[in-house]
PDB file of N, CA, C, O and CB in Angstrom:
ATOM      1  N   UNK A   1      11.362  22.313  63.906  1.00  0.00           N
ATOM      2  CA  UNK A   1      10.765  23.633  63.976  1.00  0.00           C
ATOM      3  C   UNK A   1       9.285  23.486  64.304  1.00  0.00           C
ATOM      4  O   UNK A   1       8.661  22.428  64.236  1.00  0.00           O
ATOM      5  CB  UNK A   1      10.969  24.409  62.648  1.00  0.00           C
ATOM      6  N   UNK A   2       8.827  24.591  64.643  1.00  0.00           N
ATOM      7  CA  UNK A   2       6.961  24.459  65.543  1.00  0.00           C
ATOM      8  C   UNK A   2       6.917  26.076  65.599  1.00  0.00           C
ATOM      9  O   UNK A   2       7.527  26.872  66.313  1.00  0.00           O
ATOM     10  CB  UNK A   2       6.778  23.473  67.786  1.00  0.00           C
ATOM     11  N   UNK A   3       5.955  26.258  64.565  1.00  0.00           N
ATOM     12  CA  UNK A   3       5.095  27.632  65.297  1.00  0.00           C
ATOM     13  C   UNK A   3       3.419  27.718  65.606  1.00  0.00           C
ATOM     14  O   UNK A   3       2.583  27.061  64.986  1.00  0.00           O
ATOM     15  CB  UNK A   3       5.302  28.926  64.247  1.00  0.00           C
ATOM     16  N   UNK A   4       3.142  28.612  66.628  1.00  0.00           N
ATOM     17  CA  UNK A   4       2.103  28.677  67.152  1.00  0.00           C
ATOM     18  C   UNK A   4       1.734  29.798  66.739  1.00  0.00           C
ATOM     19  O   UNK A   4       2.400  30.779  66.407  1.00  0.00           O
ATOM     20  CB  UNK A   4       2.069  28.471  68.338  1.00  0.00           C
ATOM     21  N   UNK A   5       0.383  29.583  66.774  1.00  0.00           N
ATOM     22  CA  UNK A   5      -0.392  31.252  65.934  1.00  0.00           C
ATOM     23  C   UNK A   5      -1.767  31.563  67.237  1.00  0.00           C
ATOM     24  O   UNK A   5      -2.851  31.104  67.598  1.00  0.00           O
ATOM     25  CB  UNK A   5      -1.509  30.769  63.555  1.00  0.00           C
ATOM     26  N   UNK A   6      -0.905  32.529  67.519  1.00  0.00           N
ATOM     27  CA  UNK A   6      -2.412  32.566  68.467  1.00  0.00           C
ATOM     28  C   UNK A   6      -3.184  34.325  68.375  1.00  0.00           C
ATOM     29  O   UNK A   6      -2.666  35.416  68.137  1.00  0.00           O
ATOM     30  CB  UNK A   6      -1.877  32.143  70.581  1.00  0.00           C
ATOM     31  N   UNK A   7      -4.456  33.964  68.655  1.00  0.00           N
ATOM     32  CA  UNK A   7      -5.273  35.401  68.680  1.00  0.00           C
ATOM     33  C   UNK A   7      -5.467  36.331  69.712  1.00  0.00           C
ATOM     34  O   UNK A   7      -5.844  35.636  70.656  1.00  0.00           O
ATOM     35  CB  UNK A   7      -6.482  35.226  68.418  1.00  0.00           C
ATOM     36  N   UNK A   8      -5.440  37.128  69.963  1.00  0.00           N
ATOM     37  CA  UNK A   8      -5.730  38.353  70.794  1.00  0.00           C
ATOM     38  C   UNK A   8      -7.201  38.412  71.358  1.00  0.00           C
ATOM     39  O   UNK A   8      -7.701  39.462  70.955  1.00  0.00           O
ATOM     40  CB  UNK A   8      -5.473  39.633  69.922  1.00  0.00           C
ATOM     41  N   UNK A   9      -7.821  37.914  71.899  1.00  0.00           N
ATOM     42  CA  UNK A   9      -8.804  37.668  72.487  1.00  0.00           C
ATOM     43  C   UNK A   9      -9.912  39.442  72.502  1.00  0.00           C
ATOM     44  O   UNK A   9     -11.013  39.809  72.092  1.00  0.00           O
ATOM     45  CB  UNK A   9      -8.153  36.940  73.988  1.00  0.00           C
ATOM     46  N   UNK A  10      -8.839  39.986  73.177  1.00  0.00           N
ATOM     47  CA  UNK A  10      -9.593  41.455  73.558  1.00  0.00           C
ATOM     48  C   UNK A  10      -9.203  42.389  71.844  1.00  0.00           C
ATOM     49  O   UNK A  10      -9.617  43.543  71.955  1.00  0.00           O
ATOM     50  CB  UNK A  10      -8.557  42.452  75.447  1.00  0.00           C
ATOM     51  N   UNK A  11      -8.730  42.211  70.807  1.00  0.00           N
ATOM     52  CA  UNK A  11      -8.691  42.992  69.670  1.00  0.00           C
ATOM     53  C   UNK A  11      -8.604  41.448  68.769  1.00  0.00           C
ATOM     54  O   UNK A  11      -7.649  40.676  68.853  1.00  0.00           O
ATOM     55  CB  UNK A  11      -7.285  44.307  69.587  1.00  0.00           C
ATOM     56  N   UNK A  12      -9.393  41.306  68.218  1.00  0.00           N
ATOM     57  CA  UNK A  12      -9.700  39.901  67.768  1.00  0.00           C
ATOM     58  C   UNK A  12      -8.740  40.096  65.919  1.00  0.00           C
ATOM     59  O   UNK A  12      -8.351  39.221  65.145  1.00  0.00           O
ATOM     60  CB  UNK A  12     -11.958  39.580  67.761  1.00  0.00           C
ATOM     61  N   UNK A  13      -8.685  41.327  65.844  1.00  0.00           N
ATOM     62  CA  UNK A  13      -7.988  41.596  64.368  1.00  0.00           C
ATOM     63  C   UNK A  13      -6.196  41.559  64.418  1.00  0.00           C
ATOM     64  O   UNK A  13      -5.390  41.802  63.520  1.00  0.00           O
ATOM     65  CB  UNK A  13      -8.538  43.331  63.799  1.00  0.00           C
ATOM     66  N   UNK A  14      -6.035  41.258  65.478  1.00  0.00           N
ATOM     67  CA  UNK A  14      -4.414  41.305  66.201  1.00  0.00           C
ATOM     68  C   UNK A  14      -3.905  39.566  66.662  1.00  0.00           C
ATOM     69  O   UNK A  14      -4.564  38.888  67.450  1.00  0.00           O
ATOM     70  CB  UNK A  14      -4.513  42.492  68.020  1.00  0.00           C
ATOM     71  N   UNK A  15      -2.753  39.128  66.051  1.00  0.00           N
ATOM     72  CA  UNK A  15      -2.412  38.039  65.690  1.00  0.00           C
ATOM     73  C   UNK A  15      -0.779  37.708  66.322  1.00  0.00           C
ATOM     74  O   UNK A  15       0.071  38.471  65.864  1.00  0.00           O
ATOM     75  CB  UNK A  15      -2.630  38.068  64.173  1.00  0.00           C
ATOM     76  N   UNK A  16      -0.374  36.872  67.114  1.00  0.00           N
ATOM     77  CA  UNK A  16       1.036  36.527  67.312  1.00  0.00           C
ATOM     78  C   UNK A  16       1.167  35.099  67.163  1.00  0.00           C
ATOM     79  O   UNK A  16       0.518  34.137  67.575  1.00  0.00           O
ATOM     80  CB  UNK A  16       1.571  36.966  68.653  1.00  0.00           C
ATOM     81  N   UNK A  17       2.410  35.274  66.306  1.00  0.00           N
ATOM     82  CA  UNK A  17       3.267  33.890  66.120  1.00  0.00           C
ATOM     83  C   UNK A  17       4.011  33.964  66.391  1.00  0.00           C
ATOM     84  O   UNK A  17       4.716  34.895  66.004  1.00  0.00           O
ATOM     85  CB  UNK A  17       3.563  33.279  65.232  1.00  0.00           C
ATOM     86  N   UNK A  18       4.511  32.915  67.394  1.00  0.00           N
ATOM     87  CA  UNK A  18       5.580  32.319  67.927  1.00  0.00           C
ATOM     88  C   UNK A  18       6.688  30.988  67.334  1.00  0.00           C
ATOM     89  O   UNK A  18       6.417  29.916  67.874  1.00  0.00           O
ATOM     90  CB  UNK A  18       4.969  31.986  68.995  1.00  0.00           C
ATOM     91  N   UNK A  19       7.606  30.934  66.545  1.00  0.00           N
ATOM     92  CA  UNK A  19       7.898  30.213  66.005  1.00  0.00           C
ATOM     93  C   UNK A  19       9.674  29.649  66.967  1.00  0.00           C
ATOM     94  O   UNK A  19      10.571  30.373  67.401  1.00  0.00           O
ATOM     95  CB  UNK A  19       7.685  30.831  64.526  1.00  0.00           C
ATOM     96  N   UNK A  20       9.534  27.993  66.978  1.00  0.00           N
ATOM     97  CA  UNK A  20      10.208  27.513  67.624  1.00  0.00           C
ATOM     98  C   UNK A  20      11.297  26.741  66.689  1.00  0.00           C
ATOM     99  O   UNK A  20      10.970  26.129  65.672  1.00  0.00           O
ATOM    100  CB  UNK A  20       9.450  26.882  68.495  1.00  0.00           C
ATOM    101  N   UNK A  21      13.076  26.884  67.326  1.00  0.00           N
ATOM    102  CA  UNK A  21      14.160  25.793  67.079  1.00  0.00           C
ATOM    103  C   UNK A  21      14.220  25.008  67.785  1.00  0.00           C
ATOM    104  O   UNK A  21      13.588  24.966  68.840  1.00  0.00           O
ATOM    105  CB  UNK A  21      15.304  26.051  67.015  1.00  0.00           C
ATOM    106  N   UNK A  22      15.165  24.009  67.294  1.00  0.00           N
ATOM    107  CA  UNK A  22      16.076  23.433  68.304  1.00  0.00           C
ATOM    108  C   UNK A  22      17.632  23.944  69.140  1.00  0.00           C
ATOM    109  O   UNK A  22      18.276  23.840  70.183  1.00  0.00           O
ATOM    110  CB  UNK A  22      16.333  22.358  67.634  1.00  0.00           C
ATOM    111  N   UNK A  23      17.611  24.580  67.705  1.00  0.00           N
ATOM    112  CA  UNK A  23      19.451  25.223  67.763  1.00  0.00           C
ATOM    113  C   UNK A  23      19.457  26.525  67.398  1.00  0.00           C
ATOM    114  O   UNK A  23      18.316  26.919  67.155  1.00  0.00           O
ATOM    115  CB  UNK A  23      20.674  24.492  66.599  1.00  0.00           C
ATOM    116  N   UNK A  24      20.224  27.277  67.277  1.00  0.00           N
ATOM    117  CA  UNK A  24      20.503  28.297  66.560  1.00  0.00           C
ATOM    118  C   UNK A  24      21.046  28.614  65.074  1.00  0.00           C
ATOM    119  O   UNK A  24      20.807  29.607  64.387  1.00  0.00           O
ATOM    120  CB  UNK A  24      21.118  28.690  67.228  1.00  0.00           C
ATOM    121  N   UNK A  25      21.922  27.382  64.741  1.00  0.00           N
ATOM    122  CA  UNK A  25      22.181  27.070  63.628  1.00  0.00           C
ATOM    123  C   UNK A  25      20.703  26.432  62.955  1.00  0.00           C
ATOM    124  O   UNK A  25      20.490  26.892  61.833  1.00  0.00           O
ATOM    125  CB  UNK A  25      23.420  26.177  63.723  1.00  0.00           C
ATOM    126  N   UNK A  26      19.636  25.442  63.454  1.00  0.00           N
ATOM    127  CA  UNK A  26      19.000  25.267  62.805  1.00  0.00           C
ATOM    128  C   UNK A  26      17.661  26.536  62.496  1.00  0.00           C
ATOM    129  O   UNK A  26      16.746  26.358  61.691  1.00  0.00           O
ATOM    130  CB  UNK A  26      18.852  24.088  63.210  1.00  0.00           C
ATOM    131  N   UNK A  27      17.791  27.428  63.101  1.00  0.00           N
ATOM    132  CA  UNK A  27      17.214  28.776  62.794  1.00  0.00           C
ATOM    133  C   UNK A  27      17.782  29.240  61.595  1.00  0.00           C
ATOM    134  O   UNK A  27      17.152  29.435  60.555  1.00  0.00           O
ATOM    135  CB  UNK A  27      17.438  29.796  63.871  1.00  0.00           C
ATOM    136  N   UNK A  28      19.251  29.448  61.800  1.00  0.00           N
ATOM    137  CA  UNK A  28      19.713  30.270  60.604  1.00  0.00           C
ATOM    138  C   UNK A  28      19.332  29.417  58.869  1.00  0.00           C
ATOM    139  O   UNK A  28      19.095  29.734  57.703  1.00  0.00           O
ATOM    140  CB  UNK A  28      21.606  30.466  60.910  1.00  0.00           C
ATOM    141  N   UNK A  29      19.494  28.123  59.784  1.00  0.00           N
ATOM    142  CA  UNK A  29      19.819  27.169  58.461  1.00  0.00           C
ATOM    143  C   UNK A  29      18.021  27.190  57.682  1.00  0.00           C
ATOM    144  O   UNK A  29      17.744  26.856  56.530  1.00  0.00           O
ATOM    145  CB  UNK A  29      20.527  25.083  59.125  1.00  0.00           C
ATOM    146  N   UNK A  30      17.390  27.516  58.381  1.00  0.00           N
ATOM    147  CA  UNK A  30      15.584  28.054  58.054  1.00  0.00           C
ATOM    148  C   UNK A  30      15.673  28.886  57.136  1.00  0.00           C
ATOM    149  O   UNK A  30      15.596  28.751  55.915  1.00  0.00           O
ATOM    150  CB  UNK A  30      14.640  28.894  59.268  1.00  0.00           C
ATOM    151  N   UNK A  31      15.875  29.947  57.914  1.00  0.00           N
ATOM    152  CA  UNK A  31      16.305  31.413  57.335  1.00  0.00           C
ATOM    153  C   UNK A  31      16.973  31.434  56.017  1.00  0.00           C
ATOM    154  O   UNK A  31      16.805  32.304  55.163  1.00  0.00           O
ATOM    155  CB  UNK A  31      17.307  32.130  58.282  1.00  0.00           C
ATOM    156  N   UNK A  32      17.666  30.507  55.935  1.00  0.00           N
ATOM    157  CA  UNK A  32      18.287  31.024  54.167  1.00  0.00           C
ATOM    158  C   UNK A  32      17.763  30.160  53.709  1.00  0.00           C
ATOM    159  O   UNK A  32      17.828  30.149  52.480  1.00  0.00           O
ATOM    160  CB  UNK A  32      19.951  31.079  53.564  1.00  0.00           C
ATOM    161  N   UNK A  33      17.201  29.323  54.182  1.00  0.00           N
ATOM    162  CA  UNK A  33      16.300  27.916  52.870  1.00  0.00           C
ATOM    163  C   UNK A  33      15.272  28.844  52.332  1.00  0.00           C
ATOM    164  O   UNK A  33      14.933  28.886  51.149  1.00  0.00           O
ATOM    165  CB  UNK A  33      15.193  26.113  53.747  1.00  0.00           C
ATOM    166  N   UNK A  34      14.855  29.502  53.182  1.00  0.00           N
ATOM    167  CA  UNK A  34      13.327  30.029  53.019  1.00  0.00           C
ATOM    168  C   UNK A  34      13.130  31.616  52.665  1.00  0.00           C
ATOM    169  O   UNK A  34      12.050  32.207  52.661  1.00  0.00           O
ATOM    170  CB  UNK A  34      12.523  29.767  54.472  1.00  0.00           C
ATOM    171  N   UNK A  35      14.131  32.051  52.434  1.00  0.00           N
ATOM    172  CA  UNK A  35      14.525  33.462  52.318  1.00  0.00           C
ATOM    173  C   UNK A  35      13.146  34.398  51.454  1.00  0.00           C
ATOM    174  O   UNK A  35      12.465  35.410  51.620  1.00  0.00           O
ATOM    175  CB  UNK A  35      16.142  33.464  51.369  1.00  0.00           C
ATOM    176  N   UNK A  36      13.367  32.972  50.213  1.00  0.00           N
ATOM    177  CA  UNK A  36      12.667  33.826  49.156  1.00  0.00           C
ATOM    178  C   UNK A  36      10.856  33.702  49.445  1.00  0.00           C
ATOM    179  O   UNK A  36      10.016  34.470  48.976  1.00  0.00           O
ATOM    180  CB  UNK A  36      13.181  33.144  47.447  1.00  0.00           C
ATOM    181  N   UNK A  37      10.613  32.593  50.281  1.00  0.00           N
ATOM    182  CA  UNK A  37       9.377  32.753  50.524  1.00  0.00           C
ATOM    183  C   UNK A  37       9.327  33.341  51.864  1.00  0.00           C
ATOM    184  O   UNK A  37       8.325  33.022  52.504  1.00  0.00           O
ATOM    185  CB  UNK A  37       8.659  31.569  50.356  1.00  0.00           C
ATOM    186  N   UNK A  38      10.148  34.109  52.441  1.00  0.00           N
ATOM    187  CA  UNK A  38       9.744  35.076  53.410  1.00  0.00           C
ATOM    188  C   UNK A  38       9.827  36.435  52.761  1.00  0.00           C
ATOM    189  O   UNK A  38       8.871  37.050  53.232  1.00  0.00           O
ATOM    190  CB  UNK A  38      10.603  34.997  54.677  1.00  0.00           C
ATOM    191  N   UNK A  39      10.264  36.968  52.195  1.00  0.00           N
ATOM    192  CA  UNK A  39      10.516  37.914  50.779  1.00  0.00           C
ATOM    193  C   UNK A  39       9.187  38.109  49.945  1.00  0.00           C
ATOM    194  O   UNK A  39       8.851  39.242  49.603  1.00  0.00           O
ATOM    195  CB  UNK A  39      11.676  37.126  49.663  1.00  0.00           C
ATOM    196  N   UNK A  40       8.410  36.965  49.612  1.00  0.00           N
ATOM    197  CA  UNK A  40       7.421  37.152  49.266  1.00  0.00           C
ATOM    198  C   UNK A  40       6.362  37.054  50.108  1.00  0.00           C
ATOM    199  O   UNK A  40       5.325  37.643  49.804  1.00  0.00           O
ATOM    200  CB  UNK A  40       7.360  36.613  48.441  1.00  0.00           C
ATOM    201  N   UNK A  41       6.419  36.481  51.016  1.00  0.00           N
ATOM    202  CA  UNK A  41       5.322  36.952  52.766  1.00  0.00           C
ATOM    203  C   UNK A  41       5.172  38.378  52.650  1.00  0.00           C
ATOM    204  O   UNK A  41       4.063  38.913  52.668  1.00  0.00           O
ATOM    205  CB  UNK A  41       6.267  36.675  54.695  1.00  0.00           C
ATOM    206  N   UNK A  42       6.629  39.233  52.489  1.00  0.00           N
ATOM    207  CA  UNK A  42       6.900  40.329  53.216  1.00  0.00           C
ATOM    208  C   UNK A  42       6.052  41.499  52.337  1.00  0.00           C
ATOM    209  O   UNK A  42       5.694  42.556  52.857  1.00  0.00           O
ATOM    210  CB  UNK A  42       8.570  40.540  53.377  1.00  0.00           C
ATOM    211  N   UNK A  43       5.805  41.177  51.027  1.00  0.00           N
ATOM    212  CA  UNK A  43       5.088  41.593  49.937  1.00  0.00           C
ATOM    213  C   UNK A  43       3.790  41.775  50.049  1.00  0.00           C
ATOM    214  O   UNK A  43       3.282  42.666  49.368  1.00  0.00           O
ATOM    215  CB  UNK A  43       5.240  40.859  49.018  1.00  0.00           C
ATOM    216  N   UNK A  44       2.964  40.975  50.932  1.00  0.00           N
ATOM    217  CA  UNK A  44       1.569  41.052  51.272  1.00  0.00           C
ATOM    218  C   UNK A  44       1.666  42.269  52.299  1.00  0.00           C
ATOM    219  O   UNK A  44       0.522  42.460  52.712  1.00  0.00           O
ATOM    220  CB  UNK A  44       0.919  39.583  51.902  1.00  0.00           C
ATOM    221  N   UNK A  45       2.386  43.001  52.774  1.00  0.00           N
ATOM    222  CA  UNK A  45       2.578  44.307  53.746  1.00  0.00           C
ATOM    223  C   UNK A  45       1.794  45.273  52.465  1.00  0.00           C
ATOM    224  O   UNK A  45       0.864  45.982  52.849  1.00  0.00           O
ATOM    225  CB  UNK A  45       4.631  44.828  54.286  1.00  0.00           C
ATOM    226  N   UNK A  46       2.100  45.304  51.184  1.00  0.00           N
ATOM    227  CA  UNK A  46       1.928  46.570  50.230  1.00  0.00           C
ATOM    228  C   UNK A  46       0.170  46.134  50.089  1.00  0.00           C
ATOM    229  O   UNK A  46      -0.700  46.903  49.681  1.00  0.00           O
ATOM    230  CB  UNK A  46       3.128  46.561  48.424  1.00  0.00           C
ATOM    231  N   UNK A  47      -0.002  44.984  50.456  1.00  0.00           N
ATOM    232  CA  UNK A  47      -1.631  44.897  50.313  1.00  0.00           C
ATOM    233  C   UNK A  47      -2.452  45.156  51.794  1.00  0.00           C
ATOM    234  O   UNK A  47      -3.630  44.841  51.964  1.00  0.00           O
ATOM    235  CB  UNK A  47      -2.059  43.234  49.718  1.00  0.00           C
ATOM    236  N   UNK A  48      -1.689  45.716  52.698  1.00  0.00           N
ATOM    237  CA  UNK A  48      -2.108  46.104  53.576  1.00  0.00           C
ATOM    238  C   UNK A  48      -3.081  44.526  54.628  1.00  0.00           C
ATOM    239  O   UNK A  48      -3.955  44.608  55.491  1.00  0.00           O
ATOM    240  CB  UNK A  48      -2.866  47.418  52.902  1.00  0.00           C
ATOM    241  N   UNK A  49      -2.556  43.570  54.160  1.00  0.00           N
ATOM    242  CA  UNK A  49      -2.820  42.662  55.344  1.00  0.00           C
ATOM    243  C   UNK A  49      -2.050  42.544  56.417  1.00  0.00           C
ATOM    244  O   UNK A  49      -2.460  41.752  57.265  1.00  0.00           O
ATOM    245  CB  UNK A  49      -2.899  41.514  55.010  1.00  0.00           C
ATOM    246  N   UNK A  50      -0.599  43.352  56.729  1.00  0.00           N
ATOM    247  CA  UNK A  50      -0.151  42.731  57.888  1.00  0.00           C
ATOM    248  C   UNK A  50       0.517  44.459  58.453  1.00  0.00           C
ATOM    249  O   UNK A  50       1.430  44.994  57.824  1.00  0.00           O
ATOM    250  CB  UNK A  50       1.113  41.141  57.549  1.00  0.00           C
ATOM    251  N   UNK A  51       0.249  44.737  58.972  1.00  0.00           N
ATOM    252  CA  UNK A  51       0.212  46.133  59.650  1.00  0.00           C
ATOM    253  C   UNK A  51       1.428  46.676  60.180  1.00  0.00           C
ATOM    254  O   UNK A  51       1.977  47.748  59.926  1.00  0.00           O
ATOM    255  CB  UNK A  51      -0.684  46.141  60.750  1.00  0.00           C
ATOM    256  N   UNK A  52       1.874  45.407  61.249  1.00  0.00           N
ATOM    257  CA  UNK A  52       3.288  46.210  62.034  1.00  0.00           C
ATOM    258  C   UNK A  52       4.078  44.246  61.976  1.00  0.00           C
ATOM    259  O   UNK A  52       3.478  43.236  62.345  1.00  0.00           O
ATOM    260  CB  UNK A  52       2.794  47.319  64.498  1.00  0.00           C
ATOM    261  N   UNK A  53       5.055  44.291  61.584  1.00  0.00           N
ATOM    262  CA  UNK A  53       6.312  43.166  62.309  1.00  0.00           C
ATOM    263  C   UNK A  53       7.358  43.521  62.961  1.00  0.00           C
ATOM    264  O   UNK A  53       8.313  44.085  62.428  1.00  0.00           O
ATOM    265  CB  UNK A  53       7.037  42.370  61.423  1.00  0.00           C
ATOM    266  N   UNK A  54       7.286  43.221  64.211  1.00  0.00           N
ATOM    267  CA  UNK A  54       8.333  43.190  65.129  1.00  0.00           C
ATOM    268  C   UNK A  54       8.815  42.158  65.759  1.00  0.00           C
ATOM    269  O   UNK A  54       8.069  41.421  66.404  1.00  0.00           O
ATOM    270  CB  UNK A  54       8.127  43.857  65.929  1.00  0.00           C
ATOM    271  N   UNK A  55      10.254  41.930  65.660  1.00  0.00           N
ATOM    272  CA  UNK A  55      11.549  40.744  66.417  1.00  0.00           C
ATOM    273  C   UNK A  55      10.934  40.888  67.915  1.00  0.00           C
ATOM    274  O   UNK A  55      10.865  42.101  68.114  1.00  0.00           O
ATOM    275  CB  UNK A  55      13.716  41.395  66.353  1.00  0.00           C
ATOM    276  N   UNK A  56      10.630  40.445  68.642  1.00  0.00           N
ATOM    277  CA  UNK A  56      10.280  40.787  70.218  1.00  0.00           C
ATOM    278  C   UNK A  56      11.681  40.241  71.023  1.00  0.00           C
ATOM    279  O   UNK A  56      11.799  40.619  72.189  1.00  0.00           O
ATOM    280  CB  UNK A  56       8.660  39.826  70.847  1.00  0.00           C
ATOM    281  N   UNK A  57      12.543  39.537  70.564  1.00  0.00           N
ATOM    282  CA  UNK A  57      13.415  39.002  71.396  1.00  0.00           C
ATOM    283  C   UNK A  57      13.507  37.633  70.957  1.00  0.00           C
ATOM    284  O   UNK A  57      12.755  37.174  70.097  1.00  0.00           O
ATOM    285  CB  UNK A  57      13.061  39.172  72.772  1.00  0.00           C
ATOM    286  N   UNK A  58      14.618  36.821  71.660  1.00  0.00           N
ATOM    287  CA  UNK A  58      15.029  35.123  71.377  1.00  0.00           C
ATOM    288  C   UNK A  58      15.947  34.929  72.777  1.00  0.00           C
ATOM    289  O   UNK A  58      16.630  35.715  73.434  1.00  0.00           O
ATOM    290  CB  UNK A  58      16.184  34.749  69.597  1.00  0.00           C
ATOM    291  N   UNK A  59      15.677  33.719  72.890  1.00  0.00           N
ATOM    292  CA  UNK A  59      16.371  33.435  73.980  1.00  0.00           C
ATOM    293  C   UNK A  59      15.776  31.733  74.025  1.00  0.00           C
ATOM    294  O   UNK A  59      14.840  31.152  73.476  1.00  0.00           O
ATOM    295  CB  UNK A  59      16.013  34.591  75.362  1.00  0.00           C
ATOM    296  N   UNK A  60      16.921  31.301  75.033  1.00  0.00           N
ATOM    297  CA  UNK A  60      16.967  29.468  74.832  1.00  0.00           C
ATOM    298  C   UNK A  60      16.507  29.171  76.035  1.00  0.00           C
ATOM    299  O   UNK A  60      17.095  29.514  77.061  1.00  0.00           O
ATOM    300  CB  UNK A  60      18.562  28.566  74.565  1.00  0.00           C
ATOM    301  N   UNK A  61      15.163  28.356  76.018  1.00  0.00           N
ATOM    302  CA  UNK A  61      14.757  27.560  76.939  1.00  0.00           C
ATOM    303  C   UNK A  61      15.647  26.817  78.031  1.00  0.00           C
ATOM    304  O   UNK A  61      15.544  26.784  79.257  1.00  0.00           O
ATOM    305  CB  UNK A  61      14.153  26.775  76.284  1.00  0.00           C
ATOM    306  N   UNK A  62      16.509  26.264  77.201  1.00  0.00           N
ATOM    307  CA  UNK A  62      17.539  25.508  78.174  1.00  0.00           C
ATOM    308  C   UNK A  62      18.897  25.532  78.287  1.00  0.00           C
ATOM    309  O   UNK A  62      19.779  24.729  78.589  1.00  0.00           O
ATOM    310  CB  UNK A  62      17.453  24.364  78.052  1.00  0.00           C
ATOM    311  N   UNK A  63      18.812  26.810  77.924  1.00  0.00           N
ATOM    312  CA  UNK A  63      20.371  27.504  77.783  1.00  0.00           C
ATOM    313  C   UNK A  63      20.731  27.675  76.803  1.00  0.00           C
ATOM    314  O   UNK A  63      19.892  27.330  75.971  1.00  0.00           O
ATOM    315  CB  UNK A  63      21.445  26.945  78.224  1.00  0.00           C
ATOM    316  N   UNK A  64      22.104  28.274  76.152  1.00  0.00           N
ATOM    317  CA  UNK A  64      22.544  27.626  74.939  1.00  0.00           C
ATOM    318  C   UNK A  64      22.832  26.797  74.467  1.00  0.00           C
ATOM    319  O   UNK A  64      23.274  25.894  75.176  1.00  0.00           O
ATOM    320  CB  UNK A  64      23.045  27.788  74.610  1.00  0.00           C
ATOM    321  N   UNK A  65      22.765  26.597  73.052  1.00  0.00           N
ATOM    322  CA  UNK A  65      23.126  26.079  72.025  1.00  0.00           C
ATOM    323  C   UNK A  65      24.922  25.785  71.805  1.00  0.00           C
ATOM    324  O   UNK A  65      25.634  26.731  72.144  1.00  0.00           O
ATOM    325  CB  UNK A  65      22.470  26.972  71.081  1.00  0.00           C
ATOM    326  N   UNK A  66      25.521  24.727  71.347  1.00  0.00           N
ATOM    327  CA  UNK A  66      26.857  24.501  71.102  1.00  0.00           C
ATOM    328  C   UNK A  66      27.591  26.043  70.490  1.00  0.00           C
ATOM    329  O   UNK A  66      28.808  26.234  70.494  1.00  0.00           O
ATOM    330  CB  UNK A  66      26.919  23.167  69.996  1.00  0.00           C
ATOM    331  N   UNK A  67      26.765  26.856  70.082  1.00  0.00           N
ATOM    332  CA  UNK A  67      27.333  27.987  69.640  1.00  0.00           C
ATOM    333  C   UNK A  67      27.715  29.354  70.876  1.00  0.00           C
ATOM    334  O   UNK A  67      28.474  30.322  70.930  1.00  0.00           O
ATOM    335  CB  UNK A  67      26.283  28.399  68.520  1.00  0.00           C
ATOM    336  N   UNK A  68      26.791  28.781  71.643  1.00  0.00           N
ATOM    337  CA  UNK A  68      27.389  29.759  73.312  1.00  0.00           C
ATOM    338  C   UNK A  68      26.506  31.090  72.661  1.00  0.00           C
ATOM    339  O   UNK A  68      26.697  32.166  73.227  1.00  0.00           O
ATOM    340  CB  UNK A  68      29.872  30.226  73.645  1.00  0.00           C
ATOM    341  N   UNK A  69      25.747  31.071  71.738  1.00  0.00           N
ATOM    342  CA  UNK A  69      24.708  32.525  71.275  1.00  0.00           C
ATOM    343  C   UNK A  69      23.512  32.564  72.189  1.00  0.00           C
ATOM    344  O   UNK A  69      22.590  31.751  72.250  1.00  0.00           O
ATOM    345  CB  UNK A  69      23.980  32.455  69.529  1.00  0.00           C
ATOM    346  N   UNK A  70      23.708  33.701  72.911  1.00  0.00           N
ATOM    347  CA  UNK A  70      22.333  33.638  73.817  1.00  0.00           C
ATOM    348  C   UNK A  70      21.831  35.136  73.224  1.00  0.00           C
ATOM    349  O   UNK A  70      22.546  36.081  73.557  1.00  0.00           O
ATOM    350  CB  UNK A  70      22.593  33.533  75.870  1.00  0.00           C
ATOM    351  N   UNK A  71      20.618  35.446  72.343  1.00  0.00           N
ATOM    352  CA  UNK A  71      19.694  36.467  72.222  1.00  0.00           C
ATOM    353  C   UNK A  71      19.294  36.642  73.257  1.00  0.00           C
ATOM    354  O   UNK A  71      18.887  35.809  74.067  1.00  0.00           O
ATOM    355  CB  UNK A  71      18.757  36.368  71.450  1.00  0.00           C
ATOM    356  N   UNK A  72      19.419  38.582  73.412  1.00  0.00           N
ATOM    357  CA  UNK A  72      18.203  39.242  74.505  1.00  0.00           C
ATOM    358  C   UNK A  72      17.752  40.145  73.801  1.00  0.00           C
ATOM    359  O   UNK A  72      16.849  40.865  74.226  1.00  0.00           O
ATOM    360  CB  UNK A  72      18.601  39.915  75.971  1.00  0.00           C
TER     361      UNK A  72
END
C-alpha cells in the first residue's frame, strides 16, 4: 500500500490523498484491518477539520486484478 498527500497550490487550505493497492482483495483486506481507526478518523469531521470526503473513483493501472473487479 502507498498514499500520497498532496496540496492545492491555488486554495492552499484544500488537500488530496491518493491512496494506492496492489489488488483488490488487498484493499478490502486494509479496509477491515483498519476499520476502527478509520471510524475514528471519521470523528475528527464533528471537530470541523475535514470539510467534504468524497470516493472520486478506482480503477487498475494494469488492468484487473485475479478478481476480474474493474471500478468506474
Amino acid at each position: 500500500m502507498k498514499s500520497e498527500l498532496y496540496r492545492d497550490s491555488d486554495e492552499r487550505s484544500r488537500y488530496e490523498v491518493f491512496d494506492y493497492w496492489r489488488s483488490h482483495e488487498d484493499f478490502e483486506d486494509c479496509r477491515q484491518e483498519r476499520q476502527q481507526e478509520i471510524e475514528r478518523f471519521r470523528l475528527l469531521f464533528l471537530d470541523g477539520l475535514i470539510e467534504r470526503e468524497a470516493f472520486l473513483g478506482g480503477f487498475y493501472e494494469d488492468g484487473p486484478d485475479e478478481s476480474g473487479l474493474v471500478l468506474r
